[in-house]
N, CA, C, O and CB atoms as a CASP TS submission, in Angstrom:
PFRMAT TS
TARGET T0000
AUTHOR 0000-0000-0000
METHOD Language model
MODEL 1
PARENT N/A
ATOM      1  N   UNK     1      24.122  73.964 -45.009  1.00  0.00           N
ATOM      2  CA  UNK     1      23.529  75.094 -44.312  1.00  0.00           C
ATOM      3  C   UNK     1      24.130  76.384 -44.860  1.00  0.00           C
ATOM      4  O   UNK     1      25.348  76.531 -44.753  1.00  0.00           O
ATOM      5  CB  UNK     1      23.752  74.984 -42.778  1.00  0.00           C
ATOM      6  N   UNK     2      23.165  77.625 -45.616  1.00  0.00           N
ATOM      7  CA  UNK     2      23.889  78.587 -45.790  1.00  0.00           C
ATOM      8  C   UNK     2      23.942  79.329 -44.588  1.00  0.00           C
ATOM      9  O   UNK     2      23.388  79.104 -43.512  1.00  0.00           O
ATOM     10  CB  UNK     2      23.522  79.246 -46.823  1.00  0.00           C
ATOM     11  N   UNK     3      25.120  80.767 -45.128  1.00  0.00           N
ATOM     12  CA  UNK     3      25.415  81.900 -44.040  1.00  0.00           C
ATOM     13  C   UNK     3      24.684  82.814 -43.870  1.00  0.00           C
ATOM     14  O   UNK     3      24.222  83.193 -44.946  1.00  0.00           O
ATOM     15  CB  UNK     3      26.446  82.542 -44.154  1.00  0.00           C
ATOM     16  N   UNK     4      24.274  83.476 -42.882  1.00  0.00           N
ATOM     17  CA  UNK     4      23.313  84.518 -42.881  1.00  0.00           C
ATOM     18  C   UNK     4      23.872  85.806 -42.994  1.00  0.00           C
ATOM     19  O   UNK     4      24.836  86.239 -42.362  1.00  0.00           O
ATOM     20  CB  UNK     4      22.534  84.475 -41.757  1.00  0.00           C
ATOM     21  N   UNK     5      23.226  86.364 -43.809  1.00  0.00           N
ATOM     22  CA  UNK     5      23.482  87.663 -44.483  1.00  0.00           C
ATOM     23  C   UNK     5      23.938  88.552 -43.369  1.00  0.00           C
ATOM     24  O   UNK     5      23.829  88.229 -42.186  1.00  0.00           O
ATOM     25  CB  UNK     5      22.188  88.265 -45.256  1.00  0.00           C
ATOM     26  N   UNK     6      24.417  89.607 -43.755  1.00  0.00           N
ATOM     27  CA  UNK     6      24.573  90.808 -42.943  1.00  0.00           C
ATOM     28  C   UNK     6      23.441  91.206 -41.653  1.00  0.00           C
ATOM     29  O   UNK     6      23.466  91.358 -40.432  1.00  0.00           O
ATOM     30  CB  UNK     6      24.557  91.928 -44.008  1.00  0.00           C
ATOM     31  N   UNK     7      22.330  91.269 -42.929  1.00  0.00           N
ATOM     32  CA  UNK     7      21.047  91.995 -42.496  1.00  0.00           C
ATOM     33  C   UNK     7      20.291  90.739 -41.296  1.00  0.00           C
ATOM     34  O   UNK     7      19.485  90.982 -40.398  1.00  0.00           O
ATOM     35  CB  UNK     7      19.902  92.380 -44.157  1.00  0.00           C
ATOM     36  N   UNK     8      20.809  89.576 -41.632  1.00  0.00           N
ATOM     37  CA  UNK     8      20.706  88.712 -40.375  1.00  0.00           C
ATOM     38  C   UNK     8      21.062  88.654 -39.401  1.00  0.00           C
ATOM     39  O   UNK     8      20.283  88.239 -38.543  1.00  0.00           O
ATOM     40  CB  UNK     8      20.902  87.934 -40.371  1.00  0.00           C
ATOM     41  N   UNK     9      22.188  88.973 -39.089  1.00  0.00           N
ATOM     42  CA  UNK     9      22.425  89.353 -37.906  1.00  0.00           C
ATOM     43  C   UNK     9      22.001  90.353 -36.790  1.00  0.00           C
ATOM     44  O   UNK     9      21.918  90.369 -35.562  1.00  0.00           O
ATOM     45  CB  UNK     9      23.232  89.475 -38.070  1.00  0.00           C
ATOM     46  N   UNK    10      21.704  91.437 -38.178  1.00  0.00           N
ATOM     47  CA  UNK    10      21.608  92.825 -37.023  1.00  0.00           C
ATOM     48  C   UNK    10      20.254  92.763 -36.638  1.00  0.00           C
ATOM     49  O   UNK    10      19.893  93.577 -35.788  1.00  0.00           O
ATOM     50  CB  UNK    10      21.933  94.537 -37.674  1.00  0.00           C
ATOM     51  N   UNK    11      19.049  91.597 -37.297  1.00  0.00           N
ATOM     52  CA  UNK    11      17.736  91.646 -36.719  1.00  0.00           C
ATOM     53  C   UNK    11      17.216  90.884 -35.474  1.00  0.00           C
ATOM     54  O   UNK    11      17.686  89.769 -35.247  1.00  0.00           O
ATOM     55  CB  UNK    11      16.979  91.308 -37.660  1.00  0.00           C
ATOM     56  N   UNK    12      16.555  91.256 -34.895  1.00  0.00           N
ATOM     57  CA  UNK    12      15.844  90.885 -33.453  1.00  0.00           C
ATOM     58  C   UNK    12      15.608  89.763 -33.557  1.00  0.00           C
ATOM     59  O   UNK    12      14.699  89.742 -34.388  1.00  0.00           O
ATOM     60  CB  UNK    12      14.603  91.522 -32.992  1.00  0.00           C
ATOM     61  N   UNK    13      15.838  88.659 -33.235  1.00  0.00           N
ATOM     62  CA  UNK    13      15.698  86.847 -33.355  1.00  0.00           C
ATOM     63  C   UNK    13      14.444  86.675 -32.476  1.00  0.00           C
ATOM     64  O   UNK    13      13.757  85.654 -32.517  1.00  0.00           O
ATOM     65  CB  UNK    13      17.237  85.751 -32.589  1.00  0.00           C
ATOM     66  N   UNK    14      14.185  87.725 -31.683  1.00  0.00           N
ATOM     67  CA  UNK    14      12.806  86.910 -30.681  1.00  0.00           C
ATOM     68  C   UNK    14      12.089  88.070 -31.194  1.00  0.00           C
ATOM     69  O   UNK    14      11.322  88.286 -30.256  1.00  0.00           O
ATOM     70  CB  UNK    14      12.844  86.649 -28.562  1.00  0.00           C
ATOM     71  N   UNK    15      11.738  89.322 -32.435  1.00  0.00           N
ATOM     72  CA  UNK    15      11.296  89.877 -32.732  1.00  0.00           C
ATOM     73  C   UNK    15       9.691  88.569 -33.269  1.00  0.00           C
ATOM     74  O   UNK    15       9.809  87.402 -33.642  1.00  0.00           O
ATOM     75  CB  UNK    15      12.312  90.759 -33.465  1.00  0.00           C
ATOM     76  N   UNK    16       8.679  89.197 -33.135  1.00  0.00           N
ATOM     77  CA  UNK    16       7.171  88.258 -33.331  1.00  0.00           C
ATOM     78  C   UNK    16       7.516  88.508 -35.039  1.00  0.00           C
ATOM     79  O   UNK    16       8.213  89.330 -35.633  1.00  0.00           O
ATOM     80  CB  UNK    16       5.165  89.129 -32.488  1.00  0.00           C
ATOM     81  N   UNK    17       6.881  87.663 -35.363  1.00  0.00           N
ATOM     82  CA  UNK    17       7.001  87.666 -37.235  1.00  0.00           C
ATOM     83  C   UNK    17       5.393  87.266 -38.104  1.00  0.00           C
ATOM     84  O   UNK    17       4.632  86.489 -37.528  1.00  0.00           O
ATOM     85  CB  UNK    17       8.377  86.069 -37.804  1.00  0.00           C
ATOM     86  N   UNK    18       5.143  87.625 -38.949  1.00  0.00           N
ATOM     87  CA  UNK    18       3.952  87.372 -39.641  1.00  0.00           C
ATOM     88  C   UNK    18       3.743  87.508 -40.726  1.00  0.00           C
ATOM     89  O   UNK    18       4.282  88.311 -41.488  1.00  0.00           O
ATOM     90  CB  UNK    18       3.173  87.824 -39.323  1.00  0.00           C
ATOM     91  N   UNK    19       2.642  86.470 -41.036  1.00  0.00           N
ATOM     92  CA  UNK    19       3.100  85.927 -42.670  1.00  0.00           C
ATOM     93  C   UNK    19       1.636  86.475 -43.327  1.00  0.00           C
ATOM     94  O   UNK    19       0.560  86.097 -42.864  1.00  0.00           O
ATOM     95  CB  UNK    19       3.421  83.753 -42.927  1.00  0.00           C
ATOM     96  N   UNK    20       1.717  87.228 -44.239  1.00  0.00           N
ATOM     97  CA  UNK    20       1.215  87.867 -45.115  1.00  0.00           C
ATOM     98  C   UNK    20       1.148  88.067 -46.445  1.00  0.00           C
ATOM     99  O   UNK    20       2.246  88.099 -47.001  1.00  0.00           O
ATOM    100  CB  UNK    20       1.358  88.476 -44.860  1.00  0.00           C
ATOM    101  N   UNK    21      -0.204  88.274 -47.417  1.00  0.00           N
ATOM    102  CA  UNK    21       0.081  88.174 -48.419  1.00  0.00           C
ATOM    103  C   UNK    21      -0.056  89.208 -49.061  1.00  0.00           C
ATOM    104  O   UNK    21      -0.987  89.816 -48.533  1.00  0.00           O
ATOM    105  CB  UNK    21      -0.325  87.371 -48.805  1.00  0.00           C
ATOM    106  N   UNK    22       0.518  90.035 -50.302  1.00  0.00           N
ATOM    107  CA  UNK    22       0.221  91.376 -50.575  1.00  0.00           C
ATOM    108  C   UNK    22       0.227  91.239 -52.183  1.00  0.00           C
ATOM    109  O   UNK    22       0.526  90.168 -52.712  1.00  0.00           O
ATOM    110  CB  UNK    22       1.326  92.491 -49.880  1.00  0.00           C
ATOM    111  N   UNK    23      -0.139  92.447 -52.973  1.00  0.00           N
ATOM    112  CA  UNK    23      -0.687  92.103 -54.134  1.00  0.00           C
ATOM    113  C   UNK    23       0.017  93.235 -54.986  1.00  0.00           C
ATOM    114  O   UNK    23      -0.491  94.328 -55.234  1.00  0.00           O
ATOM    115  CB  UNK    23      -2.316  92.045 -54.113  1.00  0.00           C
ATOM    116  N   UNK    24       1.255  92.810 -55.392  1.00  0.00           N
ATOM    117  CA  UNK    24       2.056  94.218 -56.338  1.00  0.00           C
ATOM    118  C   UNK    24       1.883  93.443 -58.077  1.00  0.00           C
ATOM    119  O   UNK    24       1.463  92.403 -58.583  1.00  0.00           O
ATOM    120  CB  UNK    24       4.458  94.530 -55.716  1.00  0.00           C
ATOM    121  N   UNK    25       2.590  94.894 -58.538  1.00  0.00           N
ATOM    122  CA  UNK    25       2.516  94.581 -60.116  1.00  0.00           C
ATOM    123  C   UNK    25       3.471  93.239 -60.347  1.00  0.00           C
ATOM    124  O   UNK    25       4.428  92.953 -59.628  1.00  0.00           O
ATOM    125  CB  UNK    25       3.149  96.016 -61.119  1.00  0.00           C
ATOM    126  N   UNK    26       3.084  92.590 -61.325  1.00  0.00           N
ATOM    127  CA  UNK    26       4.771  91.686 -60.983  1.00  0.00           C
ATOM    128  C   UNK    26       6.292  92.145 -61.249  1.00  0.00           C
ATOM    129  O   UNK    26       7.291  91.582 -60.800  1.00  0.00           O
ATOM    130  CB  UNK    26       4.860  90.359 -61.898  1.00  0.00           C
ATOM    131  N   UNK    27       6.257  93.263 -62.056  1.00  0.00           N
ATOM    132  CA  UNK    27       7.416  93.640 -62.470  1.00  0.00           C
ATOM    133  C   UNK    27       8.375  93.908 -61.027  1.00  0.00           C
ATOM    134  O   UNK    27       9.579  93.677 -60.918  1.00  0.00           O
ATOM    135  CB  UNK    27       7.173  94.916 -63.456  1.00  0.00           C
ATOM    136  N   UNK    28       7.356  94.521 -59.866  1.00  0.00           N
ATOM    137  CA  UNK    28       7.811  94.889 -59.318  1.00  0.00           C
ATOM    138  C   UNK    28       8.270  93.880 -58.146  1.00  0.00           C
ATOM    139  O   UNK    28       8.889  94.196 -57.130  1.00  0.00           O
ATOM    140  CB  UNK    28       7.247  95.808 -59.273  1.00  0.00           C
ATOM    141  N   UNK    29       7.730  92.309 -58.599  1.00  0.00           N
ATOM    142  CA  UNK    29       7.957  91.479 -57.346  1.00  0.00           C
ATOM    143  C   UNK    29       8.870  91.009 -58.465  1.00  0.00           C
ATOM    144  O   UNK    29       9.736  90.370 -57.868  1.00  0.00           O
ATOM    145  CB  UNK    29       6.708  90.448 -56.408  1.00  0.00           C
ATOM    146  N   UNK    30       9.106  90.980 -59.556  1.00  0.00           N
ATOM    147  CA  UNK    30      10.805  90.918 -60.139  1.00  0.00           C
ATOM    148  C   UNK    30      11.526  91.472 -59.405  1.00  0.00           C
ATOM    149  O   UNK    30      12.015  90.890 -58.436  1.00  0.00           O
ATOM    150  CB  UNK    30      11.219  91.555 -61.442  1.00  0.00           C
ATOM    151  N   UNK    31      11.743  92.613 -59.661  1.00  0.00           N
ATOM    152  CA  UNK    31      12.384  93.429 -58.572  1.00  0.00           C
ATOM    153  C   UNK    31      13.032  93.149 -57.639  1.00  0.00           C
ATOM    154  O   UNK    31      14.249  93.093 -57.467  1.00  0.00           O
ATOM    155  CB  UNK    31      11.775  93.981 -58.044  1.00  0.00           C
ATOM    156  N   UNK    32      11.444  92.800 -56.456  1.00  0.00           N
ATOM    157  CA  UNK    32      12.547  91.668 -55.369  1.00  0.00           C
ATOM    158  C   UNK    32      13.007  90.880 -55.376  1.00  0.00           C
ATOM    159  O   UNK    32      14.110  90.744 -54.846  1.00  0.00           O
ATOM    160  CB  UNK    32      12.421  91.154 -54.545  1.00  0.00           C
ATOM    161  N   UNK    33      12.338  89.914 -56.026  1.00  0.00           N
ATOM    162  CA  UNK    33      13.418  88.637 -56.437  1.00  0.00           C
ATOM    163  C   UNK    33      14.938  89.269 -56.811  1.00  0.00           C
ATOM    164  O   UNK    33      16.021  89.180 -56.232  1.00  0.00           O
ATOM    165  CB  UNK    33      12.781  87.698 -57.996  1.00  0.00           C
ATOM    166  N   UNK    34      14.598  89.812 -57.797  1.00  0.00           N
ATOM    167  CA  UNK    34      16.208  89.915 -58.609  1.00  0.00           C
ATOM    168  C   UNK    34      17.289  90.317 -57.627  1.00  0.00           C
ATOM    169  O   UNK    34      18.471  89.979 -57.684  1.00  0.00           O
ATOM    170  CB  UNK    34      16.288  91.189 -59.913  1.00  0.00           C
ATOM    171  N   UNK    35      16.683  91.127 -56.670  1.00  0.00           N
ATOM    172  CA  UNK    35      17.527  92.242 -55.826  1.00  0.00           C
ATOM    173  C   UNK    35      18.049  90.579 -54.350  1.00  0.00           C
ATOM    174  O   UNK    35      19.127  90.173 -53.914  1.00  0.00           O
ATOM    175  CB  UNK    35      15.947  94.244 -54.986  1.00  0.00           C
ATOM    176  N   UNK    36      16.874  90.247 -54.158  1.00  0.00           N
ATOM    177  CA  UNK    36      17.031  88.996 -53.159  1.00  0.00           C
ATOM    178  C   UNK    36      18.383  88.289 -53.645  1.00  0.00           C
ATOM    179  O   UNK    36      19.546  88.365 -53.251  1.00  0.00           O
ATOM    180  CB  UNK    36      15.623  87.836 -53.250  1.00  0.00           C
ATOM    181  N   UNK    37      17.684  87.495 -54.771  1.00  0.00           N
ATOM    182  CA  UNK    37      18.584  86.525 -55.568  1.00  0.00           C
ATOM    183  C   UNK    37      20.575  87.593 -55.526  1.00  0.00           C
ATOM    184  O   UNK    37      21.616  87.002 -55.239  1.00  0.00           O
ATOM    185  CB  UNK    37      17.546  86.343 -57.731  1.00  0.00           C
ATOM    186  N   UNK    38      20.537  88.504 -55.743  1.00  0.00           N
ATOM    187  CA  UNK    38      22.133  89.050 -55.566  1.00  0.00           C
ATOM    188  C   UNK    38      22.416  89.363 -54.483  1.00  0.00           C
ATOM    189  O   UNK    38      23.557  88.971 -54.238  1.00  0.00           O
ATOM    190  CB  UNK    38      22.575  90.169 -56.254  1.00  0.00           C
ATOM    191  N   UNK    39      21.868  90.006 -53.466  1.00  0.00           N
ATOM    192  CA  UNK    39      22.283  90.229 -52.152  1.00  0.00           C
ATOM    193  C   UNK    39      22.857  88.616 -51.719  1.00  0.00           C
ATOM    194  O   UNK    39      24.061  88.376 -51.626  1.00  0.00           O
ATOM    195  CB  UNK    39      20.916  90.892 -51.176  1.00  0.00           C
ATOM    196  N   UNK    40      21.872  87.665 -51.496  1.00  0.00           N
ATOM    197  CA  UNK    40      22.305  86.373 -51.416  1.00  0.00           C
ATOM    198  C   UNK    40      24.095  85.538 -52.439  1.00  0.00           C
ATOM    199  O   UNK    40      24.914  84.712 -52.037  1.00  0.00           O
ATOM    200  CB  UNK    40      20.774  85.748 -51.953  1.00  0.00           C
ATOM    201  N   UNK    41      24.026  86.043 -53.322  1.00  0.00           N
ATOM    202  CA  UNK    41      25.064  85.558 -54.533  1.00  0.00           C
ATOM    203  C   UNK    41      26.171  86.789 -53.356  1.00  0.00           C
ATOM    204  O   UNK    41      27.039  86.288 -52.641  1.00  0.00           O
ATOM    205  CB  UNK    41      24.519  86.111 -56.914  1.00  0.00           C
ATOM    206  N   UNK    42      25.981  87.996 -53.358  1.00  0.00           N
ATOM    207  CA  UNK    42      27.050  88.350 -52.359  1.00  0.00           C
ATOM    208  C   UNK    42      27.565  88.060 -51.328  1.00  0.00           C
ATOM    209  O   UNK    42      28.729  88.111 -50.929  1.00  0.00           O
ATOM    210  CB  UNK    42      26.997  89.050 -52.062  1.00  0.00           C
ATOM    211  N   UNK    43      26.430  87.674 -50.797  1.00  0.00           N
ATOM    212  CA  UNK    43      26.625  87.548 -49.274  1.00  0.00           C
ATOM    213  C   UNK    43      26.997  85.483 -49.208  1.00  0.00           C
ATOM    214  O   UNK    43      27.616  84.860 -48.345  1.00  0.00           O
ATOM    215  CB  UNK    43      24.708  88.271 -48.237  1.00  0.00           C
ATOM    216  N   UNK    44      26.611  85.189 -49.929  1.00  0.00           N
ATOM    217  CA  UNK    44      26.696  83.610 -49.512  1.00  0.00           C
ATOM    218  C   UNK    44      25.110  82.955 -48.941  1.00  0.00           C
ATOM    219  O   UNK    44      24.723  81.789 -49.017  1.00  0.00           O
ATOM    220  CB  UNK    44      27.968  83.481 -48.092  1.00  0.00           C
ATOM    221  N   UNK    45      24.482  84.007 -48.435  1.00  0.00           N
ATOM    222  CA  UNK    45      22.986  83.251 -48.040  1.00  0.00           C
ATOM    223  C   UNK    45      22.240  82.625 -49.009  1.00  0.00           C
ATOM    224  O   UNK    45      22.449  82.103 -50.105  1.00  0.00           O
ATOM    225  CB  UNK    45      21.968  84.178 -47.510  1.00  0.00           C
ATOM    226  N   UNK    46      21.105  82.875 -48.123  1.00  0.00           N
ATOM    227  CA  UNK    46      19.541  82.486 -49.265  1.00  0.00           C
ATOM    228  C   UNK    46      18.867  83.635 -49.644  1.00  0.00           C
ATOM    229  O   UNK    46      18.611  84.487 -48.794  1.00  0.00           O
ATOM    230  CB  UNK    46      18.167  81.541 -48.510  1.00  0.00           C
ATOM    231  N   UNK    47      18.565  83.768 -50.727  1.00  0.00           N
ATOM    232  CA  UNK    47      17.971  84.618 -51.241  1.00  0.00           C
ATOM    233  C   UNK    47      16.517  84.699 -50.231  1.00  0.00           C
ATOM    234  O   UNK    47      15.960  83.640 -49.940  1.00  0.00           O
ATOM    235  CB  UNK    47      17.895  84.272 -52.771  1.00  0.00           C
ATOM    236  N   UNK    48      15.957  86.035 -49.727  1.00  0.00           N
ATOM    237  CA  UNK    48      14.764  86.288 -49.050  1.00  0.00           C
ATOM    238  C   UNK    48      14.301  87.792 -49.627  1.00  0.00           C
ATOM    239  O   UNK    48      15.009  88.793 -49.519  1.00  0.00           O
ATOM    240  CB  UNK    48      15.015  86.202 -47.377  1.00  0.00           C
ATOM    241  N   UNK    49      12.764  87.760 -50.364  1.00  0.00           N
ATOM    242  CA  UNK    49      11.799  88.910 -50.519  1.00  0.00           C
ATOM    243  C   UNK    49      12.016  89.746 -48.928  1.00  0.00           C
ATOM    244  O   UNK    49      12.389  90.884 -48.641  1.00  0.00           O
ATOM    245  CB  UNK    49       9.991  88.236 -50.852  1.00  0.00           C
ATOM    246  N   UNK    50      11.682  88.841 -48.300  1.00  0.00           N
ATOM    247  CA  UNK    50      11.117  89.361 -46.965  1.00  0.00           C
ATOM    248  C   UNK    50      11.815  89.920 -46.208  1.00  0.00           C
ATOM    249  O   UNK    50      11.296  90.590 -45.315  1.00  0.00           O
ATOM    250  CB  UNK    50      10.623  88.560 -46.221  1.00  0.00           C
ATOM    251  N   UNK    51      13.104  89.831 -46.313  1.00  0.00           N
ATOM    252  CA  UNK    51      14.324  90.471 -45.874  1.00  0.00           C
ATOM    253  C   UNK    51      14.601  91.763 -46.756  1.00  0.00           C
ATOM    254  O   UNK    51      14.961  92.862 -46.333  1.00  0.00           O
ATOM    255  CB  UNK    51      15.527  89.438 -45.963  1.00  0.00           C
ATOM    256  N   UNK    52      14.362  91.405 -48.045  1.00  0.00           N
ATOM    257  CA  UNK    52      14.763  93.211 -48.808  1.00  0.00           C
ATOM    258  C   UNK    52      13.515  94.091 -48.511  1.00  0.00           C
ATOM    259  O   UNK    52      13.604  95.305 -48.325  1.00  0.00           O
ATOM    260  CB  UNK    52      14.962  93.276 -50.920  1.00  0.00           C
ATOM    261  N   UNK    53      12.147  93.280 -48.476  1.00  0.00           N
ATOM    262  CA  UNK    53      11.138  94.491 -47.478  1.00  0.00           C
ATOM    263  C   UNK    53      11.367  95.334 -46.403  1.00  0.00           C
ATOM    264  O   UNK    53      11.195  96.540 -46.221  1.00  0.00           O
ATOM    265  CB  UNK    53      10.173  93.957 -46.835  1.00  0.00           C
ATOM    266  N   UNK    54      11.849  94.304 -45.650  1.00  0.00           N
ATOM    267  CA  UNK    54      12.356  94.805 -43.861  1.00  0.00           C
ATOM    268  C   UNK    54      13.287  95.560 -44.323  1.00  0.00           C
ATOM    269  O   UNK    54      12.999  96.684 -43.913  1.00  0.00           O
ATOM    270  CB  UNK    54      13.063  93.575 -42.545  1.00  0.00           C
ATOM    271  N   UNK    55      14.292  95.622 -44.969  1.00  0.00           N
ATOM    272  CA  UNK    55      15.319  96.439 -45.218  1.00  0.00           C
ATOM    273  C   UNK    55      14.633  97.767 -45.953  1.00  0.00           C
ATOM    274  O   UNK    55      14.944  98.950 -45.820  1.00  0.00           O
ATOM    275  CB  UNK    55      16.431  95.645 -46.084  1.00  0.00           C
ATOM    276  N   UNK    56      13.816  97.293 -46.597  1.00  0.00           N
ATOM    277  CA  UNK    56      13.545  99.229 -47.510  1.00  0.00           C
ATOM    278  C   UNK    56      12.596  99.608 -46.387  1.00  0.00           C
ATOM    279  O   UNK    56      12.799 100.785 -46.088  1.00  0.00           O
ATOM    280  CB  UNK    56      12.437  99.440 -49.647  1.00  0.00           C
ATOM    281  N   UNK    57      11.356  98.899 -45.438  1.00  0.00           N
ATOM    282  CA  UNK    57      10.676  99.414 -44.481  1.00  0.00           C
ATOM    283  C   UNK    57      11.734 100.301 -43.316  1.00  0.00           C
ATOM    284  O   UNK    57      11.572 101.452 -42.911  1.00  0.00           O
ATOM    285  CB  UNK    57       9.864  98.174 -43.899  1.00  0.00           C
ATOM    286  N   UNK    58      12.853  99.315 -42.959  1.00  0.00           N
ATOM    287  CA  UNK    58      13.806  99.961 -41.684  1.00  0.00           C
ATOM    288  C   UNK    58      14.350 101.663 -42.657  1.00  0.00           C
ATOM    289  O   UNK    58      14.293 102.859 -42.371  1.00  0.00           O
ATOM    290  CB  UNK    58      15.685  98.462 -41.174  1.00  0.00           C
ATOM    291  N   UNK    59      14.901 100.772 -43.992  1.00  0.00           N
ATOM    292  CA  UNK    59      14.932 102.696 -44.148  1.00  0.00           C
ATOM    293  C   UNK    59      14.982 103.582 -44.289  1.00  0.00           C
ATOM    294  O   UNK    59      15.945 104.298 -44.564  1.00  0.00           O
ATOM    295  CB  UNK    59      14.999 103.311 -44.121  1.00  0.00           C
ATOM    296  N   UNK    60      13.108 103.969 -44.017  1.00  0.00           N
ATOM    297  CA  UNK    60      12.333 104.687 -44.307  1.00  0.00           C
ATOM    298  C   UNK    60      10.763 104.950 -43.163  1.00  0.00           C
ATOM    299  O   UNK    60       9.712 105.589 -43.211  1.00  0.00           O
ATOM    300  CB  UNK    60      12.219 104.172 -45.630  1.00  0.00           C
ATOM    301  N   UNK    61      11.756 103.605 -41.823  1.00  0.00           N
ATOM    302  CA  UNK    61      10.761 103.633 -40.525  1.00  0.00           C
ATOM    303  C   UNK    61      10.125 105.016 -40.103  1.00  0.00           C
ATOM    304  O   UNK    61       8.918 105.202 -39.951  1.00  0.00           O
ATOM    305  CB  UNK    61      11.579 103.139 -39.224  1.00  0.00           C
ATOM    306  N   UNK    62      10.936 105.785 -39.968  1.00  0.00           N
ATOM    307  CA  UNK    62      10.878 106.933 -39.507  1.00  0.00           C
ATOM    308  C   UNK    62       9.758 108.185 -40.351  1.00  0.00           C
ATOM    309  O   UNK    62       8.916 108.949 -39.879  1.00  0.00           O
ATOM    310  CB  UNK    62      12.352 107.238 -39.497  1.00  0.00           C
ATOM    311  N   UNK    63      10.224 107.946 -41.755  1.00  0.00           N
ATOM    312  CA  UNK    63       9.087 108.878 -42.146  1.00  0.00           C
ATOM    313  C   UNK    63       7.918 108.073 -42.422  1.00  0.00           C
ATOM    314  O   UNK    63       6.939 108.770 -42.687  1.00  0.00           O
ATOM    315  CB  UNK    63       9.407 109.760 -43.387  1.00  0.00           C
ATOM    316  N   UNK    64       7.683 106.664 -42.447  1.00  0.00           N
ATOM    317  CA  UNK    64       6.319 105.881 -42.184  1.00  0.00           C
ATOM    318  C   UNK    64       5.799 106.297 -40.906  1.00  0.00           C
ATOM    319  O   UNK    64       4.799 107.014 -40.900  1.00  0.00           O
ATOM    320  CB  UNK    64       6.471 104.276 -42.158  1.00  0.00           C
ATOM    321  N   UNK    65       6.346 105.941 -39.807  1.00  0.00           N
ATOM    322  CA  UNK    65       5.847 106.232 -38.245  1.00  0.00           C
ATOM    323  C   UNK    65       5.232 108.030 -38.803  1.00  0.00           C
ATOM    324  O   UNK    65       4.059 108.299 -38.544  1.00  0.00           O
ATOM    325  CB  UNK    65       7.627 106.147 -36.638  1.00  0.00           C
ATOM    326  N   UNK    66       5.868 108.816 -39.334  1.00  0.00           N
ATOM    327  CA  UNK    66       5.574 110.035 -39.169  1.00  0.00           C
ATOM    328  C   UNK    66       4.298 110.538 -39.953  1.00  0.00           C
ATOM    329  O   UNK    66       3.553 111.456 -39.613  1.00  0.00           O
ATOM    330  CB  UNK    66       6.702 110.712 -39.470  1.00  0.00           C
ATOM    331  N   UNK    67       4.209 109.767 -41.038  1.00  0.00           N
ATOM    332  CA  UNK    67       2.668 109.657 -41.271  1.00  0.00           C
ATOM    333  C   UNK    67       2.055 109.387 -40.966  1.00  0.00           C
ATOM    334  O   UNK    67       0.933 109.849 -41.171  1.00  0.00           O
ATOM    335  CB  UNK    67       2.180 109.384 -41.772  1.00  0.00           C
ATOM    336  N   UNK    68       2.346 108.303 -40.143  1.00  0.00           N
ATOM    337  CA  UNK    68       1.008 107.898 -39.326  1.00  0.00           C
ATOM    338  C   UNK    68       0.516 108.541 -38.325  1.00  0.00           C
ATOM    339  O   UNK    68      -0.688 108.667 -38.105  1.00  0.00           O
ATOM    340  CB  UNK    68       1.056 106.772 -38.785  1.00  0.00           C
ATOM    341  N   UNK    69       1.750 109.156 -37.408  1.00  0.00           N
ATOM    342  CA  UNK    69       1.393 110.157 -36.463  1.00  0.00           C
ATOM    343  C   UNK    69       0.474 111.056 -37.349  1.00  0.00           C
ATOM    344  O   UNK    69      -0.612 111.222 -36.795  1.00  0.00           O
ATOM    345  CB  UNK    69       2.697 110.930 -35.795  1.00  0.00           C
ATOM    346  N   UNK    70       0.581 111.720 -38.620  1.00  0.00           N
ATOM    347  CA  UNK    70       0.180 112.707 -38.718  1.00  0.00           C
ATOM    348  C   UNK    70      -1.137 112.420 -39.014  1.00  0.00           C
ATOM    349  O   UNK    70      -1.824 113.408 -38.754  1.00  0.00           O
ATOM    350  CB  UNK    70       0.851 113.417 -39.439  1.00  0.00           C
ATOM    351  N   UNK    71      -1.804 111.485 -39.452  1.00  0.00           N
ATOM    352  CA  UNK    71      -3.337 110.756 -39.751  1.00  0.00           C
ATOM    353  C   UNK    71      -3.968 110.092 -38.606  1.00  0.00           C
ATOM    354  O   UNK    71      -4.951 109.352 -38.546  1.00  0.00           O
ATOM    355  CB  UNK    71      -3.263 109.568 -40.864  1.00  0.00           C
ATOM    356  N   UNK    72      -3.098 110.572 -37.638  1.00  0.00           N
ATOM    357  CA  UNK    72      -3.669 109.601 -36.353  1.00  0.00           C
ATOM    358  C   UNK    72      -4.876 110.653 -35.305  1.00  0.00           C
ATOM    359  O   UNK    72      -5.420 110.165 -34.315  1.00  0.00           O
ATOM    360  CB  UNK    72      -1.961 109.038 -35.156  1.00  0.00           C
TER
END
């Protein structure tokens, strides 16, 4: 069983979750991988895309929400 990262802990465990598919360049889903794959080699976890999303979405929550207010 691996350890859960940092960023595991500090997230909402009964937060609702959903699985989605999205369509980037690949260089740029290198990217996540590569960035996944070392956070994990640091931390001792598993490497997760979906976790370095949530992490660049959390932040930058604030000026997302604020566009949207402003198109709303």
């Amino acid at each position: 069983m691996s350890k859960p990262g940092p960023d595991t802990k500090a997230r909402d465990d009964s937060a609702e979750m959903q699985t989605t598919a999205i369509h980037i360049r690949k260089e740029d889903w290198n990217l996540l991988r590569s960035v996944a794959f070392h956070r994990a080699q640091a931390t001792g976890g598993r490497a997760s895309v979906s976790e370095v999303v949530r992490a660049l979405i959390e932040a930058r929550r604030s000026e997302l929400e604020k566009e949207v207010k402003s198109r709303s």
